[in-house]
Each structure stands twice: as C-alpha cells, then as structure tokens.
C-alpha positions in Angstrom: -85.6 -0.7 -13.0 -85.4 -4.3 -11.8 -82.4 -5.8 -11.4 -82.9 -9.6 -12.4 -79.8 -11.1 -11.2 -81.1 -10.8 -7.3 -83.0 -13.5 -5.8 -86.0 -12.5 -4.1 -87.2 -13.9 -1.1 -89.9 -16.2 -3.2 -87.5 -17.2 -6.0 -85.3 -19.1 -3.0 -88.1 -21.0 -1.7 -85.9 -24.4 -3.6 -82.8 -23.5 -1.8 -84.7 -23.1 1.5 -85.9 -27.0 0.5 -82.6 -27.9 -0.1 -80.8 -26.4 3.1 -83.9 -27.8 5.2 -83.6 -31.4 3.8 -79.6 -31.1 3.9 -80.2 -30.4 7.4 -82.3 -33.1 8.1 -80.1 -35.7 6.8 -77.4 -34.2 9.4 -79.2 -34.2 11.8 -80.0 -37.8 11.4 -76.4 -38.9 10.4 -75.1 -37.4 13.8 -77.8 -39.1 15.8 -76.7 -42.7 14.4 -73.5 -41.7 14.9 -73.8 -40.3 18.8 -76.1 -43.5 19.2 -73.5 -45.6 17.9 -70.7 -44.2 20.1 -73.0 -44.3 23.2 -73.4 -47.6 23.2 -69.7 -48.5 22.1 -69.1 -46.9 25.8 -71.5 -48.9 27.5 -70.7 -52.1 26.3 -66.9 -51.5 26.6 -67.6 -50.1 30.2 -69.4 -53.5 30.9 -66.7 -55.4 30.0 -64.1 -53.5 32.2 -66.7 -54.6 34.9 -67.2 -58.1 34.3 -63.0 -58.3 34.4 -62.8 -56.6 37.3 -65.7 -58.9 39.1 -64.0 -61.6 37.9 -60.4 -60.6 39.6 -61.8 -60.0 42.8 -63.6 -63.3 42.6 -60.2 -65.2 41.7 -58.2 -63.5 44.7 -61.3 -64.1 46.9 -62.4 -61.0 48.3 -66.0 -62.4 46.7 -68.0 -65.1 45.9 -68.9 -66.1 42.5 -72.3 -65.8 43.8 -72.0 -62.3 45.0 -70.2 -61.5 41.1 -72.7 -62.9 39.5 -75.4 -60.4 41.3 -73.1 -57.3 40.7 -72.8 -58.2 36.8 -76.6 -58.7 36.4 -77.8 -55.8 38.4 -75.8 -53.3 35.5 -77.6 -56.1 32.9 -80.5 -55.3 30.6 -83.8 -57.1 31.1 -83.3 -58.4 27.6 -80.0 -59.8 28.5 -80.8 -61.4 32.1 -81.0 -64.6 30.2 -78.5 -64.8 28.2 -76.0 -65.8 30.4 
C-alpha cells in the first residue's frame, strides 16, 4: 500500500529548483554586499592616508613633492589623472 502523503525523490524535483535558485540569489546578494564593504575599506583607508601625508607635509618632515608620490603609488591607474 502506498502512502501518498510522502514526497518521493522525483515529486521534489520543484523544491530542489526553488532552494537552488534561492541560493543563487544569496549567493549573489552577499557578493554585492562583501564587494560593497571591501571597497568602503579601501577608500576610507585612502583617506586616513592622504590626512596623514598631508600632516607630515605641514610640520615638514616631507615635501609636498615626496606626498604627492606616496599618495599616487597606493592610486589606481584609473585615478592617476584625476588629481
């Protein structure tokens, strides 16, 4: 006799879909998210640099010259430019 309140392994082949594609979507949201707090980090760590270059420029222990190399070496290619 059957009992017709089990799932078999082939009648949960849509809640396998389901999990895998809720996975998915997690997977991607902490990805953005990690991403996003990476470079949060790295910019804020950037900043505590260039604040720091620029005190030891303004008590003279270095040249603006000599800042302006230390802040571009930590710089992006992309952002060389910019400033």
């Amino acid at each position: 006799m059957s009992t017709p309140h089990l799932m078999t392994l082939g009648a949960s082949g849509e809640m396998i879909a389901v999990i895998a594609v809720v996975g998915g979507i997690g997977i991607v949201l902490i990805s953005i998210l990690s991403g996003t707090i990476r470079r949060v980090y790295q910019t804020r760590e950037r900043e505590r640099t260039k604040r720091e270059v620029a005190a030891y420029v303004a008590e003279g222990s270095m040249t603006p010259d000599e800042g302006e190399r230390l802040i571009k070496a930590d710089m992006p290619v992309w952002e060389k430019g910019r400033s």
